[in-house]
Residue frames as qw, qx, qy, qz and C-alpha x, y, z in Angstrom:
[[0.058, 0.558, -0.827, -0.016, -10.15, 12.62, -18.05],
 [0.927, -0.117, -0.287, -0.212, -10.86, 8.88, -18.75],
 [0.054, -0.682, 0.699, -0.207, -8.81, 6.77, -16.15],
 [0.825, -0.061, -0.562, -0.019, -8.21, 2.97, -15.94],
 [0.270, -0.646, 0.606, -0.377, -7.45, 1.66, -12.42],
 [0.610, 0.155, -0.773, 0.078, -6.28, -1.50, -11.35],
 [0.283, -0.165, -0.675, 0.661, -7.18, -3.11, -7.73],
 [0.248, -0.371, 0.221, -0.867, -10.58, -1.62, -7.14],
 [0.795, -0.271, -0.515, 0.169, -11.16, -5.40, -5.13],
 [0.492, 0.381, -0.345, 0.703, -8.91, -3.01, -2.53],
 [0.167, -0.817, -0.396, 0.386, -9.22, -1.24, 0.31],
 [0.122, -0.556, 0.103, 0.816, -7.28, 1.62, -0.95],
 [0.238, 0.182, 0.834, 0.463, -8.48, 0.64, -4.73],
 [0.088, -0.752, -0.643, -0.115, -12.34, 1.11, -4.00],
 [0.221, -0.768, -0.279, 0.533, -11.58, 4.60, -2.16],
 [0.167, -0.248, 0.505, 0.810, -9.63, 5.93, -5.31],
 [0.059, 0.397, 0.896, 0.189, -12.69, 4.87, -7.06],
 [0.146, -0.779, -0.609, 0.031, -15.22, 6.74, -5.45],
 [0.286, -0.647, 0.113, 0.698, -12.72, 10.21, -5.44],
 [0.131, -0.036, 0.683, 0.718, -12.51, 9.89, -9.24],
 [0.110, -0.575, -0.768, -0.259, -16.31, 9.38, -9.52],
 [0.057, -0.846, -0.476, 0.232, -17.19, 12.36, -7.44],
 [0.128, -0.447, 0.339, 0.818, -14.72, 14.69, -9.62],
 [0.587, 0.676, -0.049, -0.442, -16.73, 13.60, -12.60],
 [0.001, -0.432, 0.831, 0.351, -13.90, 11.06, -14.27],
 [0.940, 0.134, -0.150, -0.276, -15.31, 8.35, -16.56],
 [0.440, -0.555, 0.699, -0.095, -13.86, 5.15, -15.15],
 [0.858, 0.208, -0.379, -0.277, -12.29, 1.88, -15.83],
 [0.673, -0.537, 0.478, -0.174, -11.90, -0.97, -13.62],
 [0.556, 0.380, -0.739, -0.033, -9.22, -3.56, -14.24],
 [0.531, -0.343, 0.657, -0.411, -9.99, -6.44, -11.32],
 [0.010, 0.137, -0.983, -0.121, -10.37, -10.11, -11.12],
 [0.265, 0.391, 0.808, -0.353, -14.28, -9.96, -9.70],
 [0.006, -0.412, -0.534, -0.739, -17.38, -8.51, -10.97],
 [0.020, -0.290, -0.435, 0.852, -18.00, -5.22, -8.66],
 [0.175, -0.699, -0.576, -0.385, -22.45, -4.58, -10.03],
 [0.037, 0.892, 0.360, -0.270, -22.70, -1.93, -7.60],
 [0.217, -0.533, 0.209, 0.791, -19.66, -0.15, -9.10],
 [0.028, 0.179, 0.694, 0.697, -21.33, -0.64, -12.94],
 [0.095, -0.828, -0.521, -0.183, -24.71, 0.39, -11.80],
 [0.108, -0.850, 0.066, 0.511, -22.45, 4.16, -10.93],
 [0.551, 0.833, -0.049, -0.013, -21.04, 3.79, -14.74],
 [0.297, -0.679, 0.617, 0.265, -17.70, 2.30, -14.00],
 [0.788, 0.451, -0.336, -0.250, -16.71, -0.16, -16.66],
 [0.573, -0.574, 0.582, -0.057, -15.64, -3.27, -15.44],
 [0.643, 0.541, -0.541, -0.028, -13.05, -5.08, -17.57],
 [0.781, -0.474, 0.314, -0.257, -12.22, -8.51, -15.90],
 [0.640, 0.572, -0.465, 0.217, -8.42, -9.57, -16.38],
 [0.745, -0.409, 0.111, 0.515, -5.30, -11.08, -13.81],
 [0.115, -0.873, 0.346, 0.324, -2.77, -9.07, -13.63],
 [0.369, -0.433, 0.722, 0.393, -0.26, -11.73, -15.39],
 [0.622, 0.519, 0.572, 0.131, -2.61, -11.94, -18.30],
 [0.261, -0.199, 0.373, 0.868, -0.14, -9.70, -20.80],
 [0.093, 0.458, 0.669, 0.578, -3.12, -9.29, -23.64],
 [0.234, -0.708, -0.664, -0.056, -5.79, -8.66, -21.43],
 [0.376, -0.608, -0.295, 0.635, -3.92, -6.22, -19.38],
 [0.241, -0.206, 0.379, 0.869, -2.32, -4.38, -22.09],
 [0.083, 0.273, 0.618, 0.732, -6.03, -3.82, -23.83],
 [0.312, -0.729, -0.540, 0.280, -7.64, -2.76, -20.82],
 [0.366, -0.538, -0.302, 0.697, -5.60, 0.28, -21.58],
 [0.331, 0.463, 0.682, 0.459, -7.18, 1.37, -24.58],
 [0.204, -0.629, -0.396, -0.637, -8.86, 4.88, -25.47],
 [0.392, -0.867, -0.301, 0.064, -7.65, 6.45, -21.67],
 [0.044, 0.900, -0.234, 0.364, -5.46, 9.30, -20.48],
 [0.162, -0.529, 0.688, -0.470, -4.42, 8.11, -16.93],
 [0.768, 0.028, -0.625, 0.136, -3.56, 4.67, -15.25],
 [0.256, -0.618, 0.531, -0.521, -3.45, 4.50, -11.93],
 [0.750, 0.041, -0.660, -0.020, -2.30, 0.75, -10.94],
 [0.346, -0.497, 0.533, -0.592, -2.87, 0.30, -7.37],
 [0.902, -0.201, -0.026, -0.382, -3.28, -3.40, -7.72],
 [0.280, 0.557, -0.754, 0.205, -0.90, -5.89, -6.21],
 [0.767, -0.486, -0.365, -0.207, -0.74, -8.36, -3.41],
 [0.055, 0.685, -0.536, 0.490, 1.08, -8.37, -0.17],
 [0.946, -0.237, -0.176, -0.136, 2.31, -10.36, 2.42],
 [0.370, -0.765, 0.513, -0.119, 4.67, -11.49, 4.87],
 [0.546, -0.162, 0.810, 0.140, 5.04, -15.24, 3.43],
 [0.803, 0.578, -0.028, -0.141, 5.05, -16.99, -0.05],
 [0.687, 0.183, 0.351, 0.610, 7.36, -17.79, -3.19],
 [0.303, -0.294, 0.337, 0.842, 9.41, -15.45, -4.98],
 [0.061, 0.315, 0.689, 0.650, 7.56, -16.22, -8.21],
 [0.093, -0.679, -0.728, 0.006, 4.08, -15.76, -6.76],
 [0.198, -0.795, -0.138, 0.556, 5.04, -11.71, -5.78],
 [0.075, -0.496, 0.506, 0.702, 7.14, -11.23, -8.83],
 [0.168, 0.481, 0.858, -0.067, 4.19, -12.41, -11.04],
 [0.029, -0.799, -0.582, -0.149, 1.71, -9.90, -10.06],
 [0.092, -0.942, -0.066, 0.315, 3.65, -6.86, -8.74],
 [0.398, -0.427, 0.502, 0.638, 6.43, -6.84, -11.18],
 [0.052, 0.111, 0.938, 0.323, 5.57, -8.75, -14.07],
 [0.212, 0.796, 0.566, 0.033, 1.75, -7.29, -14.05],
 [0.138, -0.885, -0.011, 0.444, 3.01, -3.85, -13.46],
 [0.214, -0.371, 0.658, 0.619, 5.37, -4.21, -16.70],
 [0.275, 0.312, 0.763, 0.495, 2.62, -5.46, -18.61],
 [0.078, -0.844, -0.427, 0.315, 0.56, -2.29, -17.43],
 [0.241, -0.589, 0.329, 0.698, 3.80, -0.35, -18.78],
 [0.148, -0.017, 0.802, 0.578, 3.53, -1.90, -22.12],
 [0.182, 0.645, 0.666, 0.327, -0.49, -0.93, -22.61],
 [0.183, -0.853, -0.082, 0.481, 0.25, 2.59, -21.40],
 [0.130, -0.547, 0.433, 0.704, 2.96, 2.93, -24.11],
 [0.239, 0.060, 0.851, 0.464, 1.18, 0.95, -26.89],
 [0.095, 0.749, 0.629, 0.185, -2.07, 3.02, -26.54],
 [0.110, 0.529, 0.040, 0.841, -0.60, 6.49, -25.83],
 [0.356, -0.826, -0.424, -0.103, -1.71, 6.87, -22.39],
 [0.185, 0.807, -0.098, 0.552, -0.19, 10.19, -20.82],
 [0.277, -0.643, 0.531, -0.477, 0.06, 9.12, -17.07],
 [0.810, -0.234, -0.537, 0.044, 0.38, 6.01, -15.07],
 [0.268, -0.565, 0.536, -0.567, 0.80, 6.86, -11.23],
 [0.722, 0.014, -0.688, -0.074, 1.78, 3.51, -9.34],
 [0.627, -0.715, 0.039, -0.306, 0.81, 2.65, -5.85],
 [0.583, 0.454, -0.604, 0.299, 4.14, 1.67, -4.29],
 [0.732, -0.655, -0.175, 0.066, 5.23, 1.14, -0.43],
 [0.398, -0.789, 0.468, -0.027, 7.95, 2.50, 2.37],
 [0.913, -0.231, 0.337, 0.013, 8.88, -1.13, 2.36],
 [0.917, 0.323, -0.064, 0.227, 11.04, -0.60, -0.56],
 [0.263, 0.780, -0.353, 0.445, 13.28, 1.33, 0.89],
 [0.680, -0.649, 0.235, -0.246, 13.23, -0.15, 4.50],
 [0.597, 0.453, -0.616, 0.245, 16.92, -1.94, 5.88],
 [0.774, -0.313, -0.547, 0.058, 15.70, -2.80, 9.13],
 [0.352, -0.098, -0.295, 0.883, 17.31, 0.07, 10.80],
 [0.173, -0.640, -0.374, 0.649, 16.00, 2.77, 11.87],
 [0.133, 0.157, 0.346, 0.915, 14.48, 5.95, 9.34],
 [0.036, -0.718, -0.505, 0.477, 13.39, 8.92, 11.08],
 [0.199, 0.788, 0.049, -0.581, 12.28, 11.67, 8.93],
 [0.273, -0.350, 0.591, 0.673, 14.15, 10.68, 5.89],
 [0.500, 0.591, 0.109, -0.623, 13.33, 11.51, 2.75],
 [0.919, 0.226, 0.320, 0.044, 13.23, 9.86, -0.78],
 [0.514, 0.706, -0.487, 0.009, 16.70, 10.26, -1.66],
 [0.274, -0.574, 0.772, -0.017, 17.39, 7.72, 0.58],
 [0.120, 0.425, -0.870, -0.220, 18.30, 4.49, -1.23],
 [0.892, -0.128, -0.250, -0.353, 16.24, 1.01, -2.11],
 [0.822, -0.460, 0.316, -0.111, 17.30, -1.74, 0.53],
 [0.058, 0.641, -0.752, -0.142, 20.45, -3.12, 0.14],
 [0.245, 0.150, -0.877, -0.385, 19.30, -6.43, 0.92],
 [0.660, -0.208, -0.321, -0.647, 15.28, -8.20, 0.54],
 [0.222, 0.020, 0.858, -0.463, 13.94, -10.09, 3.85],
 [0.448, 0.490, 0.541, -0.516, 10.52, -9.80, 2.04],
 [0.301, 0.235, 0.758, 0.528, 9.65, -10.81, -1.37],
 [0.147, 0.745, 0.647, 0.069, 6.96, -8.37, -1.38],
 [0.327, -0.803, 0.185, 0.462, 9.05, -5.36, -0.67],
 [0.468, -0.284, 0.592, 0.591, 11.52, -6.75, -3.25],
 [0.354, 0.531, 0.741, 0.209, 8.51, -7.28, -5.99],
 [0.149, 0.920, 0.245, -0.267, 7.58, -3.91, -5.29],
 [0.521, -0.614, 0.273, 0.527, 11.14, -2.31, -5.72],
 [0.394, -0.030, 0.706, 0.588, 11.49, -3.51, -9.09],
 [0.387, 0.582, 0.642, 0.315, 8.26, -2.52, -10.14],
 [0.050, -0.959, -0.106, 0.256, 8.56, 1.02, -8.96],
 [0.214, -0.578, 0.434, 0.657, 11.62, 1.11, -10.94],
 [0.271, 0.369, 0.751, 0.476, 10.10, -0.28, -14.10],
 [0.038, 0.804, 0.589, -0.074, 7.81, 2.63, -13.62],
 [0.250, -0.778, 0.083, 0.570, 10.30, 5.43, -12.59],
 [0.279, -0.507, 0.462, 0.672, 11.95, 4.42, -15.82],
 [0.376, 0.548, 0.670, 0.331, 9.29, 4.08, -18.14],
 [0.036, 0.826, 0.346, -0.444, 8.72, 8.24, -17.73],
 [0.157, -0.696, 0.329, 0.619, 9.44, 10.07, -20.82],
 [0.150, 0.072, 0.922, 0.349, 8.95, 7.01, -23.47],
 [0.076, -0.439, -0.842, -0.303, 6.29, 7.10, -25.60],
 [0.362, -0.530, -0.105, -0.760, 4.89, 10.94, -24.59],
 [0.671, -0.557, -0.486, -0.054, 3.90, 8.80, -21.03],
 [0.158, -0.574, 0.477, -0.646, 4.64, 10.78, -17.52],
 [0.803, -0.415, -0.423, -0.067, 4.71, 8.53, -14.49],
 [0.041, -0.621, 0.557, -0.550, 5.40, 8.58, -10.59],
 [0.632, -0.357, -0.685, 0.072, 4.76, 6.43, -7.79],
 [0.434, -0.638, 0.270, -0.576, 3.67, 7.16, -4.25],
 [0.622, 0.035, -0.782, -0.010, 4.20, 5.44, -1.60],
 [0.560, -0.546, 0.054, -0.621, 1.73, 5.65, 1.24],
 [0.234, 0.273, -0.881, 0.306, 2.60, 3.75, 4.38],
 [0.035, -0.099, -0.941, 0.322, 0.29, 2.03, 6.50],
 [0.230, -0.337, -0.282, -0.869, -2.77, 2.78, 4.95],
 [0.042, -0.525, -0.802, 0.281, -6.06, 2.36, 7.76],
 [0.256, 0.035, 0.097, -0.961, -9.44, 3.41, 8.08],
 [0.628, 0.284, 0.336, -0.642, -13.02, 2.30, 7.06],
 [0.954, 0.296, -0.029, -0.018, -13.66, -1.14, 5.43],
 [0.041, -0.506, 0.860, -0.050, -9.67, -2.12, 6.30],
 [0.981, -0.036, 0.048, -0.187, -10.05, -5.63, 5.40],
 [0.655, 0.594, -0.356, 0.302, -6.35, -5.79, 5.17],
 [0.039, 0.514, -0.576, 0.634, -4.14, -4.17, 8.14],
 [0.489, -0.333, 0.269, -0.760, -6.90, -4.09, 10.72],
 [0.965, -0.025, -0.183, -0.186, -8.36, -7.81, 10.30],
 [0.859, 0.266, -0.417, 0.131, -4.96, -8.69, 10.49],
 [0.183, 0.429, -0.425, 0.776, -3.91, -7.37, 13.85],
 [0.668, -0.278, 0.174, -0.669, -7.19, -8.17, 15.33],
 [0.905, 0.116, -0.361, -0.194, -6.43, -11.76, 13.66],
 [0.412, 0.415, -0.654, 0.480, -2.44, -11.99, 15.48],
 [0.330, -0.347, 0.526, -0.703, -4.03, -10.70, 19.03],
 [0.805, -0.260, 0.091, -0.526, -6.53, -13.21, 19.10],
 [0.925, 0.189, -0.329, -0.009, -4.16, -15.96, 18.26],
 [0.754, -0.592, 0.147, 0.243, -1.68, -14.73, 21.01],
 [0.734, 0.496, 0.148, 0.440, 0.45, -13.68, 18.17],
 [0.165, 0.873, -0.084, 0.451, 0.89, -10.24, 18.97],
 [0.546, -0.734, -0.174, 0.364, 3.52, -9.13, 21.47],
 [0.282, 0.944, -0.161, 0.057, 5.71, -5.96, 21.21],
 [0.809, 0.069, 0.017, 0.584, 9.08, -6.17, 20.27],
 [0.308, 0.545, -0.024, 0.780, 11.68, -3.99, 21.20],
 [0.076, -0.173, -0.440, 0.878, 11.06, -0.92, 24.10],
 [0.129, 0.621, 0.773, 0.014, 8.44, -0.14, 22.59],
 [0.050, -0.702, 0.095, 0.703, 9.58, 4.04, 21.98],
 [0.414, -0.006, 0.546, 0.728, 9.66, 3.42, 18.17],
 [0.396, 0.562, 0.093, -0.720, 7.83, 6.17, 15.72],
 [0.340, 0.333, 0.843, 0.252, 5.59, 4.99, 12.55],
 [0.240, 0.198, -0.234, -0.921, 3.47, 6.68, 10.04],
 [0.276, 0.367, 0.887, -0.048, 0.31, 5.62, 9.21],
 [0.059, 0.127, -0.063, -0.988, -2.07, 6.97, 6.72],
 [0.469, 0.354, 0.595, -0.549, -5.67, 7.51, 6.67],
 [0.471, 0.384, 0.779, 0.159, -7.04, 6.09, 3.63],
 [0.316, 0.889, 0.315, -0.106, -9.08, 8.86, 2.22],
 [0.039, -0.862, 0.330, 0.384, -5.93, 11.15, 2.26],
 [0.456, -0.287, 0.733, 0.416, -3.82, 8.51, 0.49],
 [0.437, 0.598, 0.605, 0.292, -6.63, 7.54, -2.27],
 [0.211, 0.955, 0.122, -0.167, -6.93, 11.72, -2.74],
 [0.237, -0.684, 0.490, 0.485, -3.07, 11.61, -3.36],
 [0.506, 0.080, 0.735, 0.444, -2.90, 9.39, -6.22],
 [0.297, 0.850, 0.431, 0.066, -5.77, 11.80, -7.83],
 [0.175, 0.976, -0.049, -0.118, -3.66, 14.83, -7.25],
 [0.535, -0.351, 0.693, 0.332, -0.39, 12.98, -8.38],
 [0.400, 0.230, 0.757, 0.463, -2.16, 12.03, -11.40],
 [0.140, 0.955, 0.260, -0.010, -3.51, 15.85, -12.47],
 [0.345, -0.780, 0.354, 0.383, -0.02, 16.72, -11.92],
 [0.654, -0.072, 0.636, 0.404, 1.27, 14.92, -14.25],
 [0.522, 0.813, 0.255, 0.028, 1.53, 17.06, -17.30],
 [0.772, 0.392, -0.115, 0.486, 4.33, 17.91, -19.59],
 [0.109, 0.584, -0.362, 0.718, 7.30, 20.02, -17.63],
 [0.795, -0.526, -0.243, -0.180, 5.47, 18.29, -14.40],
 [0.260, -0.574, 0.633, -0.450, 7.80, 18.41, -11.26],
 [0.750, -0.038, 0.320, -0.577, 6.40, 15.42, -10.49],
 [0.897, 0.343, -0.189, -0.205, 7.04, 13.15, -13.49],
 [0.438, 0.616, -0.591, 0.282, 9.63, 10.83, -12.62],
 [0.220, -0.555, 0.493, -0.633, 9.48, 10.53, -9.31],
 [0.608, -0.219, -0.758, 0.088, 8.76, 8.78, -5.71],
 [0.276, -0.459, 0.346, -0.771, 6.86, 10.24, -2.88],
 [0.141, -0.174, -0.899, 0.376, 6.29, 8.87, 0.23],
 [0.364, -0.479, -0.312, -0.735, 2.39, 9.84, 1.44],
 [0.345, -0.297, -0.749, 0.482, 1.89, 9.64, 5.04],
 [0.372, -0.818, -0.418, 0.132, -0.37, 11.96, 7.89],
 [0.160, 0.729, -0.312, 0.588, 2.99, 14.31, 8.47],
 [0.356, -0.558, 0.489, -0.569, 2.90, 13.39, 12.09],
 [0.346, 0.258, -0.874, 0.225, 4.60, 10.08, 13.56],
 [0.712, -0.443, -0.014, -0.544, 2.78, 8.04, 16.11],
 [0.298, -0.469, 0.810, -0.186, 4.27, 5.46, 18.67],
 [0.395, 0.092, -0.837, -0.366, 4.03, 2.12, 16.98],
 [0.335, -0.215, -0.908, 0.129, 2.51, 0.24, 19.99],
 [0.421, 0.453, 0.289, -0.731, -0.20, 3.13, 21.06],
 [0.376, 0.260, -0.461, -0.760, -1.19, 2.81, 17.46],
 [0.364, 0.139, -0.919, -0.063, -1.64, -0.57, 17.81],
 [0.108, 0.310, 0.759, -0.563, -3.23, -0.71, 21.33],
 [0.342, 0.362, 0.063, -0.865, -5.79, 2.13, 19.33],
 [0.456, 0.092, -0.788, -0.403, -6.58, -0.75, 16.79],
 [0.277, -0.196, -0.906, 0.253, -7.00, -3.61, 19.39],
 [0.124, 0.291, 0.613, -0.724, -9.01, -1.36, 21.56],
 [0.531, 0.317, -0.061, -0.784, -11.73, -0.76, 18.15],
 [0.581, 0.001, -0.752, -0.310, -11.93, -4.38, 18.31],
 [0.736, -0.537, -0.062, -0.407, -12.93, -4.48, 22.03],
 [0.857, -0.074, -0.393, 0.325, -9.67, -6.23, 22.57],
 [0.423, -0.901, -0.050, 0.076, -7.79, -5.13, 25.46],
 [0.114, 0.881, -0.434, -0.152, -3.91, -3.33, 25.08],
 [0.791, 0.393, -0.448, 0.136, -0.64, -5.63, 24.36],
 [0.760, -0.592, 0.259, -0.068, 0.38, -7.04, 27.69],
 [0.931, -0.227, 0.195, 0.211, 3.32, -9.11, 26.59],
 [0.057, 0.909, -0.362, -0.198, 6.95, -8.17, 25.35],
 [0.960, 0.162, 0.170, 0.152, 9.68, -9.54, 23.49],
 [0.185, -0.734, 0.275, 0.593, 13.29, -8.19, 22.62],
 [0.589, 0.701, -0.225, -0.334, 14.16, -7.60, 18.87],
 [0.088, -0.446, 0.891, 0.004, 17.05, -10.35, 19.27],
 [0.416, 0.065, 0.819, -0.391, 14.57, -12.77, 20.10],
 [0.606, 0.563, 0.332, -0.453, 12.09, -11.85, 17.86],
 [0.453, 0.646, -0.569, -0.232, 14.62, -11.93, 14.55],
 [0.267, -0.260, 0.917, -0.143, 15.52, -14.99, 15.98],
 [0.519, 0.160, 0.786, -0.295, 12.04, -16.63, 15.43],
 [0.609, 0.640, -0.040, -0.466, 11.42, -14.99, 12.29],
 [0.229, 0.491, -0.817, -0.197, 14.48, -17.08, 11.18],
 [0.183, 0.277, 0.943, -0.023, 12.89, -20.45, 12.52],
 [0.471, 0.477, 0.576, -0.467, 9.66, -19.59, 10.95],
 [0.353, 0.695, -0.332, -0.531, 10.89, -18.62, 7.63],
 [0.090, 0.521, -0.796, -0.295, 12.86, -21.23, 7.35],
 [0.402, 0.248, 0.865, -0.168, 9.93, -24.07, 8.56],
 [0.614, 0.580, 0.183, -0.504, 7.50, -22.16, 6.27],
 [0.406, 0.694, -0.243, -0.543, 9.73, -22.45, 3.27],
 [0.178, -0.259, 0.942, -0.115, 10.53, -26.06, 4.12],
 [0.264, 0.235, 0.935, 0.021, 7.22, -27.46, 4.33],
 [0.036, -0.263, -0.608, -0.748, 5.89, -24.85, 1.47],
 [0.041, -0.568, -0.677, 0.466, 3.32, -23.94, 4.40],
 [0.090, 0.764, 0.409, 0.490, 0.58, -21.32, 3.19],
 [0.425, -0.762, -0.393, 0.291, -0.18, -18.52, 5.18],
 [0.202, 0.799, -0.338, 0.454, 2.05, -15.65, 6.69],
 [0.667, -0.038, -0.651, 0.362, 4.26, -17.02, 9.21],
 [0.452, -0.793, -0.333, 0.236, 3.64, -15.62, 13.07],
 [0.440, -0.543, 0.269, 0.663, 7.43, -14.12, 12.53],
 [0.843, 0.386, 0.135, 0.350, 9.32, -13.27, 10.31],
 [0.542, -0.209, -0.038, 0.813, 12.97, -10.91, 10.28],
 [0.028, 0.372, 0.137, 0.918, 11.76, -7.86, 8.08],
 [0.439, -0.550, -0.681, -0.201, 8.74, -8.29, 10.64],
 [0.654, -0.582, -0.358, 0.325, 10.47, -7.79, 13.43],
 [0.356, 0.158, 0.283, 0.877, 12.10, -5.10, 11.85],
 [0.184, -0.547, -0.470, -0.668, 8.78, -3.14, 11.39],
 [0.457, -0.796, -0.308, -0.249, 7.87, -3.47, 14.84],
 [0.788, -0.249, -0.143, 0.544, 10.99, -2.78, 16.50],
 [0.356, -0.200, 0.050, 0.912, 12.42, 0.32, 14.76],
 [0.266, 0.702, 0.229, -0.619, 10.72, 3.54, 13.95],
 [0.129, 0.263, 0.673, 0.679, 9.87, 4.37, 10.07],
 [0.257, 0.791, 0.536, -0.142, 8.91, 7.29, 9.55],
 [0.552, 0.221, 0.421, 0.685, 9.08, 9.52, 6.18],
 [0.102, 0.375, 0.113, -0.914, 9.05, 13.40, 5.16],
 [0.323, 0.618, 0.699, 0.157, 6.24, 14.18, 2.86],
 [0.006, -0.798, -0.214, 0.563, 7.44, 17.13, 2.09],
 [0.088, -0.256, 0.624, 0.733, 7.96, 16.82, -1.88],
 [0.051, -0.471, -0.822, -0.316, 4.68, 15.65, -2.17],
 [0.026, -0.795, -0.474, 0.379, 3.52, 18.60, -0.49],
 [0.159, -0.563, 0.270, 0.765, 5.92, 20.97, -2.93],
 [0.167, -0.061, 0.803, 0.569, 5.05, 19.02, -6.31],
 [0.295, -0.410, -0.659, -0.557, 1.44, 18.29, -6.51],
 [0.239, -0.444, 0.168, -0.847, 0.24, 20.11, -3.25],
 [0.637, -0.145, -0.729, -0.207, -0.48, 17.05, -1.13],
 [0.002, -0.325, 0.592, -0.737, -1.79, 17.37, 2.28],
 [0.267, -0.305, -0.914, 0.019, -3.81, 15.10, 4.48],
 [0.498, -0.530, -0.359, -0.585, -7.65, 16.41, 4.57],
 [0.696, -0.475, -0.396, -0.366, -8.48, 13.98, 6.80],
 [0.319, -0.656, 0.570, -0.378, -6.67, 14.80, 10.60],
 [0.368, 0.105, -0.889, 0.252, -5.66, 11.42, 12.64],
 [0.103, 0.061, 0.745, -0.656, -8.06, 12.30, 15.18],
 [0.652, 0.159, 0.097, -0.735, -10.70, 12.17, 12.80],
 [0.606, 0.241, -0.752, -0.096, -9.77, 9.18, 11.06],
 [0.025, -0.061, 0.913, -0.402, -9.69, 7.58, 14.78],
 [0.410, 0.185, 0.390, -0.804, -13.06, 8.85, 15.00],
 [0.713, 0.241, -0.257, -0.606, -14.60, 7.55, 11.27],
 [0.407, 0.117, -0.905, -0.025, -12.57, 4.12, 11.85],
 [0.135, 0.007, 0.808, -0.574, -13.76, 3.61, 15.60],
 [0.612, 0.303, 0.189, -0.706, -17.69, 4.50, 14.82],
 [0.565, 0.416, -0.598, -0.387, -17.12, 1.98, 11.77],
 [0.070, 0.296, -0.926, 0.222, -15.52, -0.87, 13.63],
 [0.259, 0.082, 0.626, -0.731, -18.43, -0.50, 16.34],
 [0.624, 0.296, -0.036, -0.723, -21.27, -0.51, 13.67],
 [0.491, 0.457, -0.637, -0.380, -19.71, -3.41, 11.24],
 [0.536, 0.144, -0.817, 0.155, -18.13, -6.01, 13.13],
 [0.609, -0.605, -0.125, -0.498, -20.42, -5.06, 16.55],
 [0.388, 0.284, -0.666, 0.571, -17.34, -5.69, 18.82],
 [0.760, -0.533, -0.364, -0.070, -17.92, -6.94, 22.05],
 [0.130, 0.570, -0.691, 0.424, -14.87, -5.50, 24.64],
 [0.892, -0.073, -0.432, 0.112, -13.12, -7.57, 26.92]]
């Protein structure tokens, strides 16, 4: 199977990568950089933006399967700047899938599009997209995973999305940095009691889903159409998780507390200064934030275990084990 992918600049990108490459797939990279060790393993790197329409759309030349796991995320920006590159690229991804005949396109999606700031224990993916969008990135996403859901069927093309929730592990330049980045700045305090349940999933398992998501895909597929969540199977308390982060940066647990009132509170003043003085960044707050760390989210994964036979290799207690040994080696933490 040839397969273009999008986003192997990623953490979750590069891991999809190197799963495809030890199955034997000839590869093609859509990204912005030029990745020389991945061409000196015979990937082909094709070097386009996402919101370049031509470029994107001829990257998808003369392959079978798409798998578009690039995007960007974030807790602050414009509208435009999310709806751009995860809509608006992801549509122009649609349009070289159907103009070159490719047969799959599995799209990396997120929880987030479904999250309403309430509480969702166990629920599965018939429950509804957010009524209404605290987070342009969430929103960006939303749309593109429908532009996807409803491209299936057109043009001989099968397509699904996953949507894997808090992805960590080895090389996290993403989550991890950024939690290590909040604590040191005095950002971090828990909101809420602090009893809520999360999912998190270990890289490897997530990048191995999109592979067996996109083998599925074949005509009469279960599968085609769809949205699966992709998680571990097994909830964790949001603020142990957390402490378990901090503590593989040498930093020491969350000591300080906040109620969810309070905290929605500030995300409003911070939203509203950011979007005032056009401030980069992600703001310390924000409402869908407080949202995340407040109530529990967490999702069944049990259509993705019925459809295309997904189950997570890699245990949580190893994953603690390959991140921690990582952490310790890379960044040569120093506890405190």
């Amino acid at each position: 199977m040839d397969v273009l992918i999008t986003g192997v600049g990623g953490f979750l990108g590069r891991y999809i990568v190197e799963q495809l490459l030890a199955r034997g797939y000839r590869v093609k990279a859509l990204c912005r950089k030029q990745y020389t060790d991945l061409q000196a393993r015979g990937v082909e790197i094709i070097r386009a933006d996402l919101r370049n329409r031509e470029s994107v759309v001829a990257a998808c030349r003369s392959v079978e399967t798409v798998i578009h796991a690039a995007g960007v995320s974030g807790l602050g920006g414009p509208w435009n700047y999310y709806y751009q590159i995860n809509t608006l690229g992801t549509r122009n991804v649609i349009e070289g899938c159907r103009r070159y005949g490719v047969s799959r396109l599995v799209f990396t999606s997120s929880p987030s599009v479904v999250f309403d700031c309430k509480d969702q224990c166990g629920v599965d993916e018939s429950v509804p997209y957010a009524r209404r969008w605290l987070c342009n990135y969430a929103h960006s996403k939303a749309l593109a995973e429908q532009d996807v859901l409803a491209a299936n069927g057109q043009d001989s093309l099968l397509t699904c999305a996953l949507r894997p929730h808090l992805i960590w592990g080895p090389r996290d330049h993403s989550l991890f940095p950024r939690i290590v980045d909040r604590a040191r700045r005095g950002w971090l305090k828990q909101v809420g009691d602090g009893t809520n349940l999360i999912d998190a999933t270990y890289v490897e398992n997530a990048a191995a889903a999109h592979i067996q998501a996109a083998e599925a895909l074949i005509p009469g597929s279960a599968a085609a159409g769809k949205a699966y969540f992709i998680t571990q199977g097994e909830p964790v308390n949001c603020w142990a998780w957390i402490n378990q982060q901090l503590s593989m940066a040498g930093l020491p647990p969350v000591q300080k507390t906040i109620s969810f009132s309070t905290a929605w509170k500030l995300g409003t003043f911070f939203e509203a200064v950011y979007g005032m003085f056009a401030l980069k960044g992600d703001p310390p707050m924000t409402r869908f934030l407080a949202a995340q760390m407040a109530r529990s989210h967490y999702y069944s994964i049990a259509r993705a275990k019925a459809d295309f036979g997904y189950h997570p290799v890699i245990s949580t207690a190893e994953g603690i084990r390959r991140m921690t040994a990582w952490a310790a080696e890379t960044f040569r933490f120093t506890r405190v």
